[in-house]
C-alpha positions in Angstrom: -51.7 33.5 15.6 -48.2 33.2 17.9 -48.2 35.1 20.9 -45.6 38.4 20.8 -42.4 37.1 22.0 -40.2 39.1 24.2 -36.9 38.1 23.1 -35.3 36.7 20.1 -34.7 33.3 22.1 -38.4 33.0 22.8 -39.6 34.3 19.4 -37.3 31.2 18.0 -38.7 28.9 20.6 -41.9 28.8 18.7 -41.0 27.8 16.0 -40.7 24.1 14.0 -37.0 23.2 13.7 -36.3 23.6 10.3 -37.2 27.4 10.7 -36.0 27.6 14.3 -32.1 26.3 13.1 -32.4 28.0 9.7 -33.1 31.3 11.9 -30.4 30.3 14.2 -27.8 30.5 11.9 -29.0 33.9 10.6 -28.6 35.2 13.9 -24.8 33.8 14.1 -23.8 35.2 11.2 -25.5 38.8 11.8 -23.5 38.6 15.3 -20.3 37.9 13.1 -20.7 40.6 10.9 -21.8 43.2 13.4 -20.5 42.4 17.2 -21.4 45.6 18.6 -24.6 45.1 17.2 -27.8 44.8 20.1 -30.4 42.2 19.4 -33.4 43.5 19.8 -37.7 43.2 18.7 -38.9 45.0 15.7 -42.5 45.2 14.6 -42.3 41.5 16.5 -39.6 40.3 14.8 -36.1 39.6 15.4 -33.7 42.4 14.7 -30.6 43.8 15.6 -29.7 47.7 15.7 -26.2 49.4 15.8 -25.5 53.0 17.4 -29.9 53.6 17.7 -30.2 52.7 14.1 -32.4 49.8 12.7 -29.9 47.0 10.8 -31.6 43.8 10.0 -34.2 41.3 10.8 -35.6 38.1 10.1 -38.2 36.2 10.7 -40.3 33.0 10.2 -43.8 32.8 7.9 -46.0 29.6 7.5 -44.2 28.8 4.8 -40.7 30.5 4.5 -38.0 32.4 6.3 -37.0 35.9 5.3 -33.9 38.0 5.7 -34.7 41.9 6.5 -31.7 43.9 5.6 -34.2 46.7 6.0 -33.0 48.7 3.1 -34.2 48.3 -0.8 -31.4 49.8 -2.4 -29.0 47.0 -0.5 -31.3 44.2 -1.8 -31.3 46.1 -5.6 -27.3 46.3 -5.2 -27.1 42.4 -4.3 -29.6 41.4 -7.1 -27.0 38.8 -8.7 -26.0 36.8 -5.6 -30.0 36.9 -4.8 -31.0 35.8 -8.0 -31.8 32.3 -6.2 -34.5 34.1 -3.8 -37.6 35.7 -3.7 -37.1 39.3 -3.1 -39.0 42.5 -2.9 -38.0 45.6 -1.3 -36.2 45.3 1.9 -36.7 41.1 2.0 -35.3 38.1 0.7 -37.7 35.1 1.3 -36.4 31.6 1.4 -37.1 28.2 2.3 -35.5 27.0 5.9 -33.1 24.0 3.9 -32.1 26.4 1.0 -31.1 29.5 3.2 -28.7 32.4 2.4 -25.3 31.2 2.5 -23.4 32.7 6.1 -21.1 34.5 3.3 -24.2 36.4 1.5 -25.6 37.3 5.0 -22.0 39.1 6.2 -21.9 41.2 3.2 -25.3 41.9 3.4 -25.0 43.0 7.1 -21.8 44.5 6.3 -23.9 47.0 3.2 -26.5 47.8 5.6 -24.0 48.9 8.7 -21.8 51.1 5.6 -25.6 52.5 4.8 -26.1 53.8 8.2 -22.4 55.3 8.4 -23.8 57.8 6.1 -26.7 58.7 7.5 -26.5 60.6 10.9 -27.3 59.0 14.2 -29.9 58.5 16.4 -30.4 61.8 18.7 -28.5 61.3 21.3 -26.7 58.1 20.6 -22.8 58.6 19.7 -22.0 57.4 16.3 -19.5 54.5 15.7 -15.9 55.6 14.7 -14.4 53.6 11.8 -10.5 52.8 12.0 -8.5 53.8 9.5 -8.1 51.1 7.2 -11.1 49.0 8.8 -13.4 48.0 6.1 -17.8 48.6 7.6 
């Protein structure tokens, strides 16, 4: 068993290279889709939270990656452009050479942030306000 890591950076540091740069470039493309988003630890995993409220996360197994997008109804509505992964509620499982593309991960990101628009924030934490126009 892996010691807890205290950061993302350290979390990744543990890991073999395939996982490690397969994780990597989830992280990138999380940070593309959601800027204002803070990194943060989650049940030991890497994960990212906007305006108090869980996002995503991911992680690395013995013998796969997985993408959290933390929500079963955004994996159910993405079912076709997963069709390629293992899924179950709230994950999408994959081997580190055959990850999500960085396309699939923005929109997946960009569901979950429109999923947390509608539900109220975090007590105390001021919501984010969408420009007119600006698509989640």
């Amino acid at each position: 068993m892996r010691p807890a890591a205290n950061s993302i950076d350290e979390y990744l540091e543990a890991l073999n290279d395939d996982q490690r740069l397969a994780l990597e470039r989830l992280r990138k493309a999380i940070r593309a889709a959601a800027p204002r988003a803070e990194e943060c630890l989650s049940y030991g995993l890497p994960a990212f939270r906007l305006d108090g409220k869980a996002l995503v996360a991911f992680g690395a197994a013995a013998k796969h990656c997985a993408f959290y997008p933390m929500s079963a109804a955004t994996v159910a509505d993405h079912a076709n452009e997963l069709a390629g992964f293992d899924t179950s509620k709230g994950t999408i499982r994959f081997q580190p050479g055959k990850p999500p593309t960085v396309a699939l991960i923005r929109r997946l990101v960009r569901a979950r942030i429109a999923e947390n628009l509608e539900r109220p924030a975090a007590p105390g934490v001021e919501p984010a306000r969408r420009q007119p126009g600006a698509s989640p």
